[in-house]
N, CA, C and O atoms as CSV, one atom per row, in Angstrom:
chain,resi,resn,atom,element,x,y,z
A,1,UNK,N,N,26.142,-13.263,5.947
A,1,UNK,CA,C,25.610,-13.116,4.603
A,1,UNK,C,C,24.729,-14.303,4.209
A,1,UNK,O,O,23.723,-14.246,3.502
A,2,UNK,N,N,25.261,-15.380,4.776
A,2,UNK,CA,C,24.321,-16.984,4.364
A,2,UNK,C,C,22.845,-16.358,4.725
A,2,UNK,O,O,21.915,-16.258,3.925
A,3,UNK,N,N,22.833,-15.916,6.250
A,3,UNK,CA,C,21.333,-15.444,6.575
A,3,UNK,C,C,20.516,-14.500,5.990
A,3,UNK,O,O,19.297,-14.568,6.149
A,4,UNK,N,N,21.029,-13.627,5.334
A,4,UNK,CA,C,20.496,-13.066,4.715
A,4,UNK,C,C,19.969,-13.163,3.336
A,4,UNK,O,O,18.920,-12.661,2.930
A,5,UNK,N,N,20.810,-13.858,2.673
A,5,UNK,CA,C,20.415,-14.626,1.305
A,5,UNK,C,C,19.146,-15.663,1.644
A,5,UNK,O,O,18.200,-15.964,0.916
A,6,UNK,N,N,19.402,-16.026,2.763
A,6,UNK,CA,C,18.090,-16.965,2.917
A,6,UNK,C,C,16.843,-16.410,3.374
A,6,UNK,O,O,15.738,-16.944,3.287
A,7,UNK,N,N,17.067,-15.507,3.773
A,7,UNK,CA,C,16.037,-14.327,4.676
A,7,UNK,C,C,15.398,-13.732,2.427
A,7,UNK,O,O,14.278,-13.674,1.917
A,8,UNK,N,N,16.164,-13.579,2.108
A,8,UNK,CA,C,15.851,-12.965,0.898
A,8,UNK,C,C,15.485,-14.054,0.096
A,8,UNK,O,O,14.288,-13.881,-0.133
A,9,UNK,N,N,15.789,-14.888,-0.352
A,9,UNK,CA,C,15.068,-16.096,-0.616
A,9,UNK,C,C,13.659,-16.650,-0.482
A,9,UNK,O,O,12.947,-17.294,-1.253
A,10,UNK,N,N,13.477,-16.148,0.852
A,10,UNK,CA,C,11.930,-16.829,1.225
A,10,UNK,C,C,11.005,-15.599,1.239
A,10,UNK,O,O,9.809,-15.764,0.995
A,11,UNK,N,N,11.611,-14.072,1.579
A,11,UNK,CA,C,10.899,-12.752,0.927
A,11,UNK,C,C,10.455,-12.908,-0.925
A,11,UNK,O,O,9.292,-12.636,-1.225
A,12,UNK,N,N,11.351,-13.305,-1.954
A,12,UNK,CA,C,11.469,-13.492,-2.973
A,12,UNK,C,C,10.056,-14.104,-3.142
A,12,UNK,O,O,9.128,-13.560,-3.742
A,13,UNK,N,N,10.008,-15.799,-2.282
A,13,UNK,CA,C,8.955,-16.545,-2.128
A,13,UNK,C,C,7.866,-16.092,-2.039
A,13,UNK,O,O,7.071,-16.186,-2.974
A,14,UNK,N,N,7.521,-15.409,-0.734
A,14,UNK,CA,C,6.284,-14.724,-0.165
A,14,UNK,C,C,6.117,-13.753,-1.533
A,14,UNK,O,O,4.935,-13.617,-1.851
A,15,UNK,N,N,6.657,-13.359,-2.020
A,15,UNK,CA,C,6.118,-12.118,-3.221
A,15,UNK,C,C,5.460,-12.452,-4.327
A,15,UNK,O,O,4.536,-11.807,-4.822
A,16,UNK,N,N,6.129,-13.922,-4.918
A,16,UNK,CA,C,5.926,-14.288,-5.552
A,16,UNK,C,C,4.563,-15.229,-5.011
A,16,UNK,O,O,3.835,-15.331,-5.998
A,17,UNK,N,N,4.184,-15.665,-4.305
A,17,UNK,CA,C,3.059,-16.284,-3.588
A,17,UNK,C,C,1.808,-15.312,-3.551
A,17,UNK,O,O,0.692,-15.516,-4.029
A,18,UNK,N,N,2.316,-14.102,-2.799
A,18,UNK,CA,C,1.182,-12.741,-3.216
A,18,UNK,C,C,0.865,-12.673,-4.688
A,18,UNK,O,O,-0.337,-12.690,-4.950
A,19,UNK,N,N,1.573,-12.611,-5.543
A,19,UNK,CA,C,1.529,-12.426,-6.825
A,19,UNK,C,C,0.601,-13.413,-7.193
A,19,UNK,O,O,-0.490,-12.986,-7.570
A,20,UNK,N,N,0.734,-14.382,-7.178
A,20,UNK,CA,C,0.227,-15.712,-7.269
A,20,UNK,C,C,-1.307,-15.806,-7.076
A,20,UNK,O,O,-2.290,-16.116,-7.750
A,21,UNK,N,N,-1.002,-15.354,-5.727
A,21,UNK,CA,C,-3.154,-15.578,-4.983
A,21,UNK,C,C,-3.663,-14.582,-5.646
A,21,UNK,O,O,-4.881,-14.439,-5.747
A,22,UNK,N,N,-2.539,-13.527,-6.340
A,22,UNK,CA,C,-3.618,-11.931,-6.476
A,22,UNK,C,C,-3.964,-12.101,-8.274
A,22,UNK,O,O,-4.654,-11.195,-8.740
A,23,UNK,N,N,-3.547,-13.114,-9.165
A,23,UNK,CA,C,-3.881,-13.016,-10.367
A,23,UNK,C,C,-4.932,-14.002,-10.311
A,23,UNK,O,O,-5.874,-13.995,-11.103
A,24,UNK,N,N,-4.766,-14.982,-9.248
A,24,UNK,CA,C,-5.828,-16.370,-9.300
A,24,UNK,C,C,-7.534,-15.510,-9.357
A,24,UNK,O,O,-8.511,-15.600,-10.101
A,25,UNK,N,N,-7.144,-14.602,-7.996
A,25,UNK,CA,C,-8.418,-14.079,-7.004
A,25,UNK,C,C,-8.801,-13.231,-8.499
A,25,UNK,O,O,-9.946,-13.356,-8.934
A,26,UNK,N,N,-7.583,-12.189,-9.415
A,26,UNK,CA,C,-8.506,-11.237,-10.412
A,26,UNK,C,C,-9.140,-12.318,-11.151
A,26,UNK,O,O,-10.336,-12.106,-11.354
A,27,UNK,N,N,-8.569,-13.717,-11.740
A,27,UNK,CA,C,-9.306,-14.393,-12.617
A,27,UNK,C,C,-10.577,-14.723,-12.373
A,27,UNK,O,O,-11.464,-14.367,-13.149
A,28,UNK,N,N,-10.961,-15.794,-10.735
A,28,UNK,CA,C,-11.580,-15.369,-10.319
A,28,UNK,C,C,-13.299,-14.536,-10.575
A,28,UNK,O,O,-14.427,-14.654,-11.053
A,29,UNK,N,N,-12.219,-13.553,-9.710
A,29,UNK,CA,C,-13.715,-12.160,-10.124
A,29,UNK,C,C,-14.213,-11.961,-11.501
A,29,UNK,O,O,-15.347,-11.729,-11.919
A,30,UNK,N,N,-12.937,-12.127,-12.173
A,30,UNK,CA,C,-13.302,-11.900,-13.516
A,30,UNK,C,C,-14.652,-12.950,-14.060
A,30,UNK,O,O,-15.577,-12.584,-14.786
A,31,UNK,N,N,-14.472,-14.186,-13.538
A,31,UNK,CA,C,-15.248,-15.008,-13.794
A,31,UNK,C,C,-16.481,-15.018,-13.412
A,31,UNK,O,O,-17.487,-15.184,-14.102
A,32,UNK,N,N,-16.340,-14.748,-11.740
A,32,UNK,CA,C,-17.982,-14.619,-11.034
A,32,UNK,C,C,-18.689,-13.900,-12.223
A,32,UNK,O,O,-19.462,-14.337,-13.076
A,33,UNK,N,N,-18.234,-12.794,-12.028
A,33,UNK,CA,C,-18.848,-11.543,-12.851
A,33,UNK,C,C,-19.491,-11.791,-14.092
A,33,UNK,O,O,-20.620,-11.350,-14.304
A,34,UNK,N,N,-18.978,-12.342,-14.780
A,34,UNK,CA,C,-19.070,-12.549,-16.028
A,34,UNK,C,C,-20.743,-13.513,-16.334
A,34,UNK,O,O,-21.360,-13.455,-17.397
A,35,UNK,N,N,-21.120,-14.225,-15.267
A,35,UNK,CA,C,-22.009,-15.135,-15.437
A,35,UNK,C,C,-23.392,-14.290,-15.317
A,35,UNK,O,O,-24.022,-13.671,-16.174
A,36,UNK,N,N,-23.672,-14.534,-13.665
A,36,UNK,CA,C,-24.780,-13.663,-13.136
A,36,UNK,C,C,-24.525,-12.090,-13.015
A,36,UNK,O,O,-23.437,-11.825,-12.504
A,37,UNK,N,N,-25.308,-10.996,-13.382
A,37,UNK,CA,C,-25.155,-9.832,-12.956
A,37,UNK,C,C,-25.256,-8.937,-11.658
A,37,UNK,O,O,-24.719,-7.837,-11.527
A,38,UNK,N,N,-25.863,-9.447,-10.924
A,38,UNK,CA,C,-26.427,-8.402,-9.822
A,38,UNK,C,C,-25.363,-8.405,-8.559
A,38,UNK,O,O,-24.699,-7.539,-7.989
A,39,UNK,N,N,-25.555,-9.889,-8.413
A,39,UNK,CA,C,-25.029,-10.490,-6.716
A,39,UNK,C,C,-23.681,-10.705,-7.378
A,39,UNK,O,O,-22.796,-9.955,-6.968
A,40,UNK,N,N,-23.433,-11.346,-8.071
A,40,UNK,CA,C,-22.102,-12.132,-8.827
A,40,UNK,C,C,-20.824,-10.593,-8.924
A,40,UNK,O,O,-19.603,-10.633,-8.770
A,41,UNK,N,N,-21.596,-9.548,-9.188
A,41,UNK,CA,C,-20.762,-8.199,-9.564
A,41,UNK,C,C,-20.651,-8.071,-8.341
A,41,UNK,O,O,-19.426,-7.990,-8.247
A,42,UNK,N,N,-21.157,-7.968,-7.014
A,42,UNK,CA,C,-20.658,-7.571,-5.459
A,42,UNK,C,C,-19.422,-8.590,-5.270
A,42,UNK,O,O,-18.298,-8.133,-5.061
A,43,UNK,N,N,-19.609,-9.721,-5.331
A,43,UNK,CA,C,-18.639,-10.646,-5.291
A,43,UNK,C,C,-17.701,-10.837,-5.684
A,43,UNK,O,O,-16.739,-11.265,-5.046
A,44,UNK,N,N,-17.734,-10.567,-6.858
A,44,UNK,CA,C,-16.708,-10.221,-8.021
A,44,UNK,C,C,-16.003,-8.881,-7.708
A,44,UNK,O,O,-14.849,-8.844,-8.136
A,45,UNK,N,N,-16.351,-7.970,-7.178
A,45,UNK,CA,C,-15.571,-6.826,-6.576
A,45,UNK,C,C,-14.587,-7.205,-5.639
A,45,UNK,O,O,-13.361,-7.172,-5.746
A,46,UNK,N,N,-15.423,-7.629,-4.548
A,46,UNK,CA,C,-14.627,-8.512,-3.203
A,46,UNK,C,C,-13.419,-8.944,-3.603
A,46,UNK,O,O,-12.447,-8.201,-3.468
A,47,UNK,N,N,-13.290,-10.220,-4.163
A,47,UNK,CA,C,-12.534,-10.887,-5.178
A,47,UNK,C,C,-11.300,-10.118,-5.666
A,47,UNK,O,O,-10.104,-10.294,-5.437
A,48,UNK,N,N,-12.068,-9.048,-6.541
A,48,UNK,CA,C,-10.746,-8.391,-7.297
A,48,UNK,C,C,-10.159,-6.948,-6.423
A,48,UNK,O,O,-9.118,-6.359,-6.714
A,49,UNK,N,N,-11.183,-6.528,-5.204
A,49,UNK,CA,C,-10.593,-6.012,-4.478
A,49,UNK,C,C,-9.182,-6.619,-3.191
A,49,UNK,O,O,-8.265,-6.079,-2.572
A,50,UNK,N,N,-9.737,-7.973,-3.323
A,50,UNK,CA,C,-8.749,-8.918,-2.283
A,50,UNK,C,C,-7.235,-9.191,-3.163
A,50,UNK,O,O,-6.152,-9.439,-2.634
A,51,UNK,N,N,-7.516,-9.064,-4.675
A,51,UNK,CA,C,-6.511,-9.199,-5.257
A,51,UNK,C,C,-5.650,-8.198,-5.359
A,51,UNK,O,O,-4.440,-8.425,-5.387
A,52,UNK,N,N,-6.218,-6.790,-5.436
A,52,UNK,CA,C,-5.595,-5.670,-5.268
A,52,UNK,C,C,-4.667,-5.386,-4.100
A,52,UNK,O,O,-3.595,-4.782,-4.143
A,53,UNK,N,N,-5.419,-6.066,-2.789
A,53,UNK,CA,C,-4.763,-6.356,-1.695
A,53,UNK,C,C,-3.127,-7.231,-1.895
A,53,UNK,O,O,-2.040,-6.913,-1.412
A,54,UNK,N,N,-3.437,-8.269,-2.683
A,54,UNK,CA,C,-2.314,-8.667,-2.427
A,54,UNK,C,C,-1.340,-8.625,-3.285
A,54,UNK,O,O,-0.404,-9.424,-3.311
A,55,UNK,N,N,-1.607,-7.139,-4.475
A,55,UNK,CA,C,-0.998,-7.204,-4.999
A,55,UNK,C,C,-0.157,-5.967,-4.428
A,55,UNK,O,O,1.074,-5.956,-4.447
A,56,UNK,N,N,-0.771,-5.150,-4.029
A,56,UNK,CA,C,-0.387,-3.869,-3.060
A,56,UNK,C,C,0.839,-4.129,-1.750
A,56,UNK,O,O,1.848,-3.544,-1.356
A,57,UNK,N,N,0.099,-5.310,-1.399
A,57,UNK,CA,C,1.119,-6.117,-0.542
A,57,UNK,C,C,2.282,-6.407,-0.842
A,57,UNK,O,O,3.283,-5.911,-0.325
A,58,UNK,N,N,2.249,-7.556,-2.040
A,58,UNK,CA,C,3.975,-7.561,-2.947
A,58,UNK,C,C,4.459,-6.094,-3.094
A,58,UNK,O,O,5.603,-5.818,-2.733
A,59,UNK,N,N,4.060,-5.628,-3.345
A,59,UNK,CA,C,4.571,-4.221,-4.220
A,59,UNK,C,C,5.476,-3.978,-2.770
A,59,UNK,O,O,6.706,-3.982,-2.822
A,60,UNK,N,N,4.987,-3.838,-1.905
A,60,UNK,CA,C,5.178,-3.149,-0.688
A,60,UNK,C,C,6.746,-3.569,0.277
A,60,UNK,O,O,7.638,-3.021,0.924
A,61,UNK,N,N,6.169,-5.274,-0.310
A,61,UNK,CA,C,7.427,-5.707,0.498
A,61,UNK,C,C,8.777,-5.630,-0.551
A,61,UNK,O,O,9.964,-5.527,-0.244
A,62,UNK,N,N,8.129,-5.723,-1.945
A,62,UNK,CA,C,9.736,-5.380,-3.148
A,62,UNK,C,C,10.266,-4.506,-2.494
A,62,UNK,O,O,11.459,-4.593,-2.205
A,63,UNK,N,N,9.409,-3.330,-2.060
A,63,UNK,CA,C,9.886,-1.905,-1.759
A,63,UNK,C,C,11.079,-2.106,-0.621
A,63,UNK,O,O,12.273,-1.827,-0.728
A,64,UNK,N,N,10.413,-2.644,0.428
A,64,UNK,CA,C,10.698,-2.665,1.766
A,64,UNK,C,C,12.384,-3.699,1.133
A,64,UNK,O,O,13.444,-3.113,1.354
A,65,UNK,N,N,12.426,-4.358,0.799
A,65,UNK,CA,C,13.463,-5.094,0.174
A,65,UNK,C,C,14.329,-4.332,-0.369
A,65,UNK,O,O,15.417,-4.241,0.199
A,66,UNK,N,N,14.142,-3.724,-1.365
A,66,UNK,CA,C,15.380,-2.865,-1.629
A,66,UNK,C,C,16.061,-2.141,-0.705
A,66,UNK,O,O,17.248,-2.053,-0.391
A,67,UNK,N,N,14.736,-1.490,-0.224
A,67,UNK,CA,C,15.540,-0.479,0.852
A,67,UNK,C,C,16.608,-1.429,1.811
A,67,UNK,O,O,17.676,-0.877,2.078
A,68,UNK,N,N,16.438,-2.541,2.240
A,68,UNK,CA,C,17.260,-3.435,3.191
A,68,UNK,C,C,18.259,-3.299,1.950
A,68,UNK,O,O,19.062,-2.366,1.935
A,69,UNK,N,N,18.207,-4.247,0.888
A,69,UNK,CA,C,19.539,-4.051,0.288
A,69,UNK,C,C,20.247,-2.771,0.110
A,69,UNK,O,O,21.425,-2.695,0.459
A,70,UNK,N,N,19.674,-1.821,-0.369
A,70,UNK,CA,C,20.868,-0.715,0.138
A,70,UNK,C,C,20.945,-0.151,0.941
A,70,UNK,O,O,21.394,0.979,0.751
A,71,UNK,N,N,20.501,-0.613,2.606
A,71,UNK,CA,C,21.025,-0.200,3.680
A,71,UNK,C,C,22.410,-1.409,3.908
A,71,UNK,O,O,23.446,-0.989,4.426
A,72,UNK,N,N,22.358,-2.152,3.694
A,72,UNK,CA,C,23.079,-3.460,3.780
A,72,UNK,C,C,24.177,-3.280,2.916
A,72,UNK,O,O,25.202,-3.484,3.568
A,73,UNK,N,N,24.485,-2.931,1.501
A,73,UNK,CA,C,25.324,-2.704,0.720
A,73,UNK,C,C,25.804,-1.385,1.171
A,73,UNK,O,O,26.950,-1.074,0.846
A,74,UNK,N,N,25.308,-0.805,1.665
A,74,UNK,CA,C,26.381,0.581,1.607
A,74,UNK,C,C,27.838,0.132,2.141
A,74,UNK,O,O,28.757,0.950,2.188
C-alpha cells in the first residue's frame, strides 16, 4: 500500500503539472493574440491548442486513476 500511495502521489503531481503548463500556454495565446492580428492569431492557436493538449492529457490520466482505484479497492 506504501507503493501505491506514492505511485499516486506523484500521478496527483504530474496532473497537477499538466494543469499547470495548460493554463500558462491558454494565457499565453491569449496574449500573443491579443497584440498583432494576422501571424500572432496562428500562434496563438498553436499555444492554446498545446494547452488543450495538456489539458486533455490530465483529464485522461484522472480517468485512468480512478479506474486503478477501483480496481484496487474492490
Amino acid at each position: 500500500m506504501q507503493i501505491y500511495k506514492k505511485i499516486e502521489k506523484k500521478v496527483d503531481y504530474f496532473v497537477y503539472g499538466l494543469i499547470g503548463n495548460g493554463v500558462i500556454l491558454l494565457l499565453l495565446g491569449i496574449l500573443i493574440v491579443w497584440t498583432d492580428f494576422m501571424l500572432r492569431l496562428v500562434m496563438g492557436l498553436i499555444a492554446i491548442m498545446i494547452a488543450y493538449g495538456f489539458f486533455y492529457m490530465a483529464y485522461k490520466i484522472h480517468v485512468i486513476k480512478k479506474e486503478i482505484n477501483k480496481f484496487i479497492r474492490m
